[in-house]
C-alpha positions as CSV (number, residue, x, y, z in Angstrom):
1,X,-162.8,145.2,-9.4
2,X,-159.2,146.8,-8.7
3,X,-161.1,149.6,-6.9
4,X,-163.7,149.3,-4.6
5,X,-164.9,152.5,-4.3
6,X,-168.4,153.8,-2.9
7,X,-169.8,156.9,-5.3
8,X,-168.9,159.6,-2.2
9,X,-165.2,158.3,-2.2
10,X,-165.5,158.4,-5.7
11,X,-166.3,162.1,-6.2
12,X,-163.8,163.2,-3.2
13,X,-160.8,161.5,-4.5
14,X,-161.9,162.9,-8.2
15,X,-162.2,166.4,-7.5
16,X,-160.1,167.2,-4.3
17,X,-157.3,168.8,-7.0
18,X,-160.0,169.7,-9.5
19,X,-160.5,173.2,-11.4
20,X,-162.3,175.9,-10.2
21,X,-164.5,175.1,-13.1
22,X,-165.6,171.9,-11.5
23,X,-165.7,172.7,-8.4
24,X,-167.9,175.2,-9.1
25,X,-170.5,172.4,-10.3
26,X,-170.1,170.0,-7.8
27,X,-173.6,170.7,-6.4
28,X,-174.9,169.9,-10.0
29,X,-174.7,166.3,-9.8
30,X,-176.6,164.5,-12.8
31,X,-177.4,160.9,-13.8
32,X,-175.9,159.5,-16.3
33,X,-177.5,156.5,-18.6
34,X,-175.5,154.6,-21.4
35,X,-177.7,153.2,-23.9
36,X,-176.6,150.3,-26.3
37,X,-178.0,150.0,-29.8
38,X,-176.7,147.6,-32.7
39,X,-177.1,148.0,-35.8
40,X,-175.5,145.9,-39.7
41,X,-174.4,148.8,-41.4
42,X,-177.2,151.3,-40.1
43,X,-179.9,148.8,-40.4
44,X,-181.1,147.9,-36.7
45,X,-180.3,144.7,-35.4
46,X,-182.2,143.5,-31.9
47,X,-182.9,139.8,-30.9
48,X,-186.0,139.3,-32.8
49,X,-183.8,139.3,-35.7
50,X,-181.6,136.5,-34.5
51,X,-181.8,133.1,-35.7
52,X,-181.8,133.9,-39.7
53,X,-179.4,134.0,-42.1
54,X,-180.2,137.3,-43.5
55,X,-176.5,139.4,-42.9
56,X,-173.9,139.4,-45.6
57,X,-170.4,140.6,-44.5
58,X,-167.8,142.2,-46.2
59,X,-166.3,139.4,-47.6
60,X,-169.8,138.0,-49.2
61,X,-170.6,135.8,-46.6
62,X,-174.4,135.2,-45.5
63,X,-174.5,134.7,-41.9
64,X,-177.0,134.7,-38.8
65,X,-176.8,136.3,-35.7
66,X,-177.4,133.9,-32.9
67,X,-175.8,135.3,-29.6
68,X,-174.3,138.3,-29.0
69,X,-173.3,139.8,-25.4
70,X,-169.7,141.6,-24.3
71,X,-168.5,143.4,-21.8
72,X,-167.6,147.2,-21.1
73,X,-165.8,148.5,-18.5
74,X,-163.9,151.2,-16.7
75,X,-166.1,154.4,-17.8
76,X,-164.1,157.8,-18.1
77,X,-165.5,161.1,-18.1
78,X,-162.2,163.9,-18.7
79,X,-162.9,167.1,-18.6
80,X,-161.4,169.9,-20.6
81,X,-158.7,170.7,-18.3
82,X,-157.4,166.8,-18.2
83,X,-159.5,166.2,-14.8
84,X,-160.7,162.4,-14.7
85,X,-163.0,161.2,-13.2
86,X,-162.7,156.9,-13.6
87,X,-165.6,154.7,-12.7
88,X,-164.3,151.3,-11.9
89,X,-167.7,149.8,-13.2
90,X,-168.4,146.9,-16.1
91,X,-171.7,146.0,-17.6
92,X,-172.2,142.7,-19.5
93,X,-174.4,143.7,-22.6
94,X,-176.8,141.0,-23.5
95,X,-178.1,141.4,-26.6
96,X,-179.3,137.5,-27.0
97,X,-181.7,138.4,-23.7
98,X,-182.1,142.0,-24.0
99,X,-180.7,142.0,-20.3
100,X,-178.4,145.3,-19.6
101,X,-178.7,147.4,-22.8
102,X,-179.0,150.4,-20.4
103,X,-176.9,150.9,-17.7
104,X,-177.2,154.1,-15.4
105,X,-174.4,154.7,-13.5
106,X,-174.4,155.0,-9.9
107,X,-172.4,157.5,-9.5
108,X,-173.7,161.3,-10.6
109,X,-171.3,163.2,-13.1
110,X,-170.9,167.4,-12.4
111,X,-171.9,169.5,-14.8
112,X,-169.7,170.0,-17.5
113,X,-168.2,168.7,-21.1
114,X,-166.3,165.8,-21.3
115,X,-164.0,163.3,-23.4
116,X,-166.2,160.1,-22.6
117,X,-164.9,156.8,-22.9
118,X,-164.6,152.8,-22.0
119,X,-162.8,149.9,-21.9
120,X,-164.2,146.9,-24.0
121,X,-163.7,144.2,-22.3
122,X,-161.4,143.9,-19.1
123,X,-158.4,145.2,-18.6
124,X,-156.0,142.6,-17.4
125,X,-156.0,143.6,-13.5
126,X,-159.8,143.7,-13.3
127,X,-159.9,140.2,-15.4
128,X,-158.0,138.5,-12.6
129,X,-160.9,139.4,-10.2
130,X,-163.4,137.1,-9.5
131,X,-167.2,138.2,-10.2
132,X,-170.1,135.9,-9.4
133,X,-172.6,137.3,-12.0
134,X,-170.5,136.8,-14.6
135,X,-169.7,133.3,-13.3
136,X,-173.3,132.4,-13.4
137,X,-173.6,133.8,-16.8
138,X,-170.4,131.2,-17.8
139,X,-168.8,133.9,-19.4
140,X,-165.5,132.4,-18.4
141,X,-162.1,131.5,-20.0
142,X,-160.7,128.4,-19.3
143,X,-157.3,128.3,-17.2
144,X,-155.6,126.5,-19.9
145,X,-156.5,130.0,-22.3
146,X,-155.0,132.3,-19.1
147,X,-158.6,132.3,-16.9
148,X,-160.8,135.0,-16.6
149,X,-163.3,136.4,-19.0
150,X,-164.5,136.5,-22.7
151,X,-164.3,140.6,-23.6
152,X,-167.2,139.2,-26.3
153,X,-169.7,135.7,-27.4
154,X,-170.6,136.6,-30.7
155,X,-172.1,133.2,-32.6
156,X,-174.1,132.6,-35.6
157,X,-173.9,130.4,-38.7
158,X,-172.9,131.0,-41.9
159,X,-173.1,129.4,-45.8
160,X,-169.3,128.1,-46.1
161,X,-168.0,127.8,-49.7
162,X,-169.5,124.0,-50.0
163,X,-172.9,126.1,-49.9
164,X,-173.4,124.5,-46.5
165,X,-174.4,126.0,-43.2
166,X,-171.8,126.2,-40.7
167,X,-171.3,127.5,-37.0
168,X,-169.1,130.3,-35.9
169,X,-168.2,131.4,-32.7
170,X,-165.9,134.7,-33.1
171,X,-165.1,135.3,-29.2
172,X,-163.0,137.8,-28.1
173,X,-160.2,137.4,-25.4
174,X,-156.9,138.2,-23.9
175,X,-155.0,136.9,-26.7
176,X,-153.0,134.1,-25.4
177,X,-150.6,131.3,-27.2
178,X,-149.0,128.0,-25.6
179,X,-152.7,126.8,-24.4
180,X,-151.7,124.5,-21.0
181,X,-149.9,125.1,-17.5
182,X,-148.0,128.0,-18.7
183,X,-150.1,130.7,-21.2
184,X,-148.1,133.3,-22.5
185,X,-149.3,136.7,-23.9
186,X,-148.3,137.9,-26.7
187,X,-150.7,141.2,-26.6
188,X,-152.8,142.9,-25.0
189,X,-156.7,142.9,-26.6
190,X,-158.8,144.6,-24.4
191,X,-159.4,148.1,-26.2
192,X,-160.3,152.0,-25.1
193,X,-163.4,153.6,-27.1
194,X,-163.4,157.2,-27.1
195,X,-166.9,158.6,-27.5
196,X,-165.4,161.9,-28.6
197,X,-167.2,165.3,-26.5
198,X,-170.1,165.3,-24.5
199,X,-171.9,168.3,-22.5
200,X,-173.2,166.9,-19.4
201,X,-175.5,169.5,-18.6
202,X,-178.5,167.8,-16.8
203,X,-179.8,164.3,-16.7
204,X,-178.1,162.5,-19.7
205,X,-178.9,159.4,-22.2
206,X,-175.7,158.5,-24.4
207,X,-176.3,156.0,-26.9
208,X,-173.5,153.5,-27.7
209,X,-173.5,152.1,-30.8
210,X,-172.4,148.9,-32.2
211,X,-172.2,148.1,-36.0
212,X,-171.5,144.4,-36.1
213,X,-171.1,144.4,-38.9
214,X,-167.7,146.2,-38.5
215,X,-166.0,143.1,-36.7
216,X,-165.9,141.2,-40.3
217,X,-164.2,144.1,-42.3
218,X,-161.9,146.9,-41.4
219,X,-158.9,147.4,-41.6
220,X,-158.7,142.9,-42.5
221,X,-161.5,141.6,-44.3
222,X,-162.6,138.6,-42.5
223,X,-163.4,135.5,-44.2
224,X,-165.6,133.0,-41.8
225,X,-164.5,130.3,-43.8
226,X,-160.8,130.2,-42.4
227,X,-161.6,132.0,-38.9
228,X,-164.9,130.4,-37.3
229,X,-164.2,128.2,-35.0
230,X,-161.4,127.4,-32.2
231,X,-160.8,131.3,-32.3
232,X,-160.0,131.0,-28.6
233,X,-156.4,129.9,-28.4
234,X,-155.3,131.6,-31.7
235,X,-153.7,134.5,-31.0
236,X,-153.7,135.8,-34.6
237,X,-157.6,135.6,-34.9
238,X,-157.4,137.6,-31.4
239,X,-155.5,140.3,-32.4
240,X,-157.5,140.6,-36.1
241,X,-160.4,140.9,-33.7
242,X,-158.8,143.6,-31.4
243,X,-157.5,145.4,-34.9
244,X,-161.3,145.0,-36.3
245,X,-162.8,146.2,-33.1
246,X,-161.3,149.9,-33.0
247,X,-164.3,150.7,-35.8
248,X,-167.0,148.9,-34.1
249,X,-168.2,151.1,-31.3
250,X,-169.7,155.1,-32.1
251,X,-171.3,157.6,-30.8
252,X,-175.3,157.8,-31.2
253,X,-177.9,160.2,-30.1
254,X,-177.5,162.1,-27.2
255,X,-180.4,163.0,-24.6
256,X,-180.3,165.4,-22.2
């Protein structure tokens, strides 16, 4: 990614102006796991319930879940006095597979409390770079749609108003119009998710979770009969999706 850090370099650039606070801690070094769970409106969702139309959305449409997986990024831990400390990490969360629903993070976080957040997605320095794991998984945009990386693959099917079932394929992206040699931008859909505060205090689990249910409904109510497919190079459908992600993510149970 933009930084290539190792974890020492890390921690020396992140603390060589810190508080006395912090430095005071730095021999209290802890791991830190994040834990994805998913969840339609508090009821669990995992990959054994994939496959079946058995979700209704917001706007009364029965759906399925048949692949999910997106990718986080950039983890930020700022302490109390405004101190960051910025891991230049991702994880692709695949749900479909239930491959990388934990990630522990190399680097060990002092003791302390922190504002904790991420980036969903890439931001649009680290979706330039080239990553081979995510190549294999083809989690890539074509150049026409601007190149790099899907932020999300969420695909199902759904009963359409002729009572039939249909595919959808909501995938999220850098929102990009003019689809050919020259792709503009019209806005930028990557996202920050602020977990709120977390005391770091020993060994820490943080749960991240997703309702999914959340992409279909707030603040536009989505209606899979006029955004399904082609979602790619529409830049409207983008930018409902970046507006309808801001509710998605929360907070879960914290371990310590």
């Amino acid at each position: 990614m933009k930084k290539i850090l190792t974890p020492f370099l890390i921690v020396l650039l992140s603390f060589t102006s810190c508080s006395e606070d912090l430095d005071d801690n730095l021999s209290l070094q802890n791991l830190t796991t994040f834990n994805f769970t998913h969840n339609w409106d508090g009821t669990l969702v995992t990959n054994a319930n994939f496959n079946n139309i058995v979700y209704t959305n917001a706007n009364g449409d029965l759906l399925s879940i048949e692949r999910l997986r997106y990718v986080i990024s950039d983890i930020m831990f700022t302490s109390s006095n405004n101190e960051i400390i910025e891991l230049d990490v991702y994880n692709l969360v695949d749900v479909t597979n239930n491959n990388n629903l934990s990630f522990t993070l190399q680097t060990q976080i002092p003791t302390g409390s922190y504002t904790v957040s991420f980036t969903f997605g890439l931001d649009n320095e680290d979706n330039a770079e080239n990553y081979l794991d995510l190549n294999s998984e083809s989690f890539n945009v074509p150049d026409m749609l601007g190149g790099g990386y899907h932020y999300m693959q969420f695909d199902g099917k759904f009963i359409n108003s002729n009572s039939e079932e249909q595919g959808f394929n909501y995938h999220a992206i850098r929102a990009v119009d003019n689809p050919g040699m020259n792709p503009t931008f019209p806005q930028d859909t990557f996202f920050t998710i602020d977990l709120g505060v977390i005391d770091i205090t020993s060994n820490t689990e943080i749960e991240v979770q997703m309702n999914i249910a959340e992409w279909f409904k707030n603040p536009i109510l989505w209606d899979l009969n006029d955004f399904n497919q082609m979602l790619m190079p529409n830049s409207t459908a983008q930018i409902m999706m970046y507006d309808n992600g801001q509710n998605v993510f929360s907070l879960g149970e914290v371990i310590q």
